[in-house]
N, C-alpha and C positions, 0 to 999 in steps of 0.2 A: 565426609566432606562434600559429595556431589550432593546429596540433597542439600545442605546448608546453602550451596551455590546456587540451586533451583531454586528454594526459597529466598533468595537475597536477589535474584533474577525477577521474580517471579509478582510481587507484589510492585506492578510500575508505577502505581498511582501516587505513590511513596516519592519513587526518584524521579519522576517525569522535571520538575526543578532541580535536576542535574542534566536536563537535557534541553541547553538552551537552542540550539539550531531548529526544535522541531514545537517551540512556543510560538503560540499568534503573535504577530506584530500589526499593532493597528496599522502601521505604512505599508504592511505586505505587498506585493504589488505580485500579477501570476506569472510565471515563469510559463509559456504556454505549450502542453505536449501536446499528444494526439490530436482530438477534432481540433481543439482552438487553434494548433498552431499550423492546423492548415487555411485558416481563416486569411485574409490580407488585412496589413492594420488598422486600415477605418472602420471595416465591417467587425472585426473583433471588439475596437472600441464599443463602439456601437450597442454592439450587442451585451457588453458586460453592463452600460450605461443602464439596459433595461433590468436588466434584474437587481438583486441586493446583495452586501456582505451579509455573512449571519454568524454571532460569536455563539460557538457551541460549547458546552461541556463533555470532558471526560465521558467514553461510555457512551453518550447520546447516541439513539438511533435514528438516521437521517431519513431513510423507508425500509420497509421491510420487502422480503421476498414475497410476490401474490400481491401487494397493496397496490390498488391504483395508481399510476405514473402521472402524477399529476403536475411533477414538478423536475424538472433540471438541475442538476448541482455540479460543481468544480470546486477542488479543494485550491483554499490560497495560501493556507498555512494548515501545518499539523500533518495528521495520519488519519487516512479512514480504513476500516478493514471492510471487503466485501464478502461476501459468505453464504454458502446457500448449505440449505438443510436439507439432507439427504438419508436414505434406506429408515432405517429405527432412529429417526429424529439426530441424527449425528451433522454436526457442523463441520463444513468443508470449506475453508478457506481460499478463496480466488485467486484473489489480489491486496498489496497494501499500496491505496494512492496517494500521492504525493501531491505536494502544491503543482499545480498548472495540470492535473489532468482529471476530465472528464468521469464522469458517472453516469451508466448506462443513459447519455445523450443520445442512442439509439433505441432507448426503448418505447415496445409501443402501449399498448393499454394497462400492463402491470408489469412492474420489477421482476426482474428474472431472480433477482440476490435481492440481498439485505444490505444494508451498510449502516455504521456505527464506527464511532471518533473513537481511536485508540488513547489519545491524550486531549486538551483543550486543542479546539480548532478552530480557524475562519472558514467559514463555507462561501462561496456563490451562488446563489438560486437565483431561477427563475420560474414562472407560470409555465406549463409547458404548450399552452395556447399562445401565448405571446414569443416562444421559440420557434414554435411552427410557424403562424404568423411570417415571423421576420424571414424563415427560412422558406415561404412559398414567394417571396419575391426575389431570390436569390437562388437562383437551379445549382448554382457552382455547391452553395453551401451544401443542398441534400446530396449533391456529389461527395461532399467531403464527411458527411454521416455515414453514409456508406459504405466508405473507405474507410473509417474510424471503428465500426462493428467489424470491420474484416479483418483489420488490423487485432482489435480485439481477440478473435476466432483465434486466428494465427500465433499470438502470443499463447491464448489457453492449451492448445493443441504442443506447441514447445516445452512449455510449462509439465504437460504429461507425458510428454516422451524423455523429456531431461530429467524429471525425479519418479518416474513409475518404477523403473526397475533398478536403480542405484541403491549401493545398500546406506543405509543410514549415515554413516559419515558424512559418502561423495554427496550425498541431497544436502545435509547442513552445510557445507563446507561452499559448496556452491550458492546456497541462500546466503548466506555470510558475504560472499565476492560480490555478487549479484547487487545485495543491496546497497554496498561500498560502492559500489559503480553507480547505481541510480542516486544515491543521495551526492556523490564528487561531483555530479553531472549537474546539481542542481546550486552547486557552489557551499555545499555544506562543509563542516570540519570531521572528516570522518578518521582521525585520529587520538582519541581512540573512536569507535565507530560505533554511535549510538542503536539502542534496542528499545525505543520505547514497547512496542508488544512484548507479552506474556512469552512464559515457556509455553503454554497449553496454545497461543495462537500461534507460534512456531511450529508446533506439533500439530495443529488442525491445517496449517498449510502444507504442509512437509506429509499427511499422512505418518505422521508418529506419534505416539504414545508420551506424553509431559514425561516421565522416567527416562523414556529413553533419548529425549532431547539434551534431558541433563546429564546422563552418563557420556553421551558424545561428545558435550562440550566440555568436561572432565577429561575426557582423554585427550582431545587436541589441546589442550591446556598442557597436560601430561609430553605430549609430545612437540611441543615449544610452539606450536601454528600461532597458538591464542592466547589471552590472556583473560580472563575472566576481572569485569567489574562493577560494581553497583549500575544495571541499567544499560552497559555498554559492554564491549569488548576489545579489544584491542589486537588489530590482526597484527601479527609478526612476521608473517611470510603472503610472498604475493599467491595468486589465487592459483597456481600450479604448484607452489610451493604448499596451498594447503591442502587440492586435492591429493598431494605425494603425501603428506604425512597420512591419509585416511588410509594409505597400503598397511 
């Protein structure tokens, strides 16, 4: 049964059109986190004024890790996963961004990570001459670059103290809350509570193994937390009630 469940999980590309919350909408409009939404409204205008939408496909890679930073992006629809490749070429997953937030807008000559559209998405780019530009006649904005890498820092640094040493459950159980709360926040329907990523990109973020993502959600399933369904899940108990079932 757990593999049947990995595999019916596993293949998004499939159900991504059961996942309408997280399809492009040409009206998209960004919901703005981090740097943007320290921005003031005309300068934000402004600025998005300069760059372009850009409709991606599935899979697409937006830059890679080491490639020249030539360009600025914000997601306005979709998923982007970020990832860097580490020790014997093994993929390490960062973060999943959401519409209204930034990608590596702090970086400087090359990409520290990669990124790549979990399902179809809209992008925002820009020249990253023309970001600089705008932002050398605005000191506030490189204030808010700044702030926005530190912010960064500070999340990753949480991020590995909160799932380094938890055993397998408490890390899923917590990704499962975690991302219920980022997607509520952004006005989504997260009942039942969609997954467009992989098991294996669960597993490259969580540091675990695709087997043992699927045996976890098999047992919280088993144990009433969850519900397992094409592409999605279904929480059953609030985010204390799912760390208690992982005892």
């Amino acid at each position: 049964m757990t593999r049947e469940r990995c595999r019916a999980g596993g293949d998004m590309k499939q159900q991504m059109a059961a996942v309408p919350p997280l399809v492009p909408c040409a009206t998209a409009s960004i919901q703005p986190t981090g740097f943007f939404a320290r921005l003031n409204f005309a300068d934000r205008r402004q600025l998005m004024a300069l760059g372009e939408r850009v409709p991606r496909g599935a899979n697409e890679v937006l830059f890679a890790q080491g490639a020249p930073a030539a360009r600025c992006f914000s997601v306005i629809e979709g998923v982007v996963c970020l990832s860097r490749t580490v020790g014997d070429h093994r993929r390490q997953i960062t973060s999943f961004a959401l519409p209204g937030d930034g990608l590596e807008v702090g970086a400087q000559q090359r990409h520290e990570v990669s990124a790549a559209t979990i399902g179809p998405a809209l992008v925002w780019e820009i020249a990253r001459d023309s970001f600089a530009q705008f932002v050398s006649h605005r000191p506030y904005v490189l204030q808010a670059v700044v702030a926005s890498v530190a912010a960064d820092l500070t999340e990753a640094h949480e991020q590995m103290f909160s799932l380094g040493r938890r055993p397998a459950e408490e890390k899923l159980a917590t990704f499962l809350a975690v991302w219920s709360e980022r997607l509520a926040r952004l006005g989504r329907d997260v009942d039942p509570l969609p997954l467009p990523m992989s098991r294996k990109d669960i597993a490259d973020y969580l540091g675990l193994t695709v087997e043992t993502v699927c045996r976890t959600l098999a047992k919280l399933e088993r144990r009433g937390a969850i519900e397992i369904l094409p592409g999605k899940v279904r929480l059953l108990a609030d985010p204390a009630g799912l760390l208690q079932a992982c005892g």
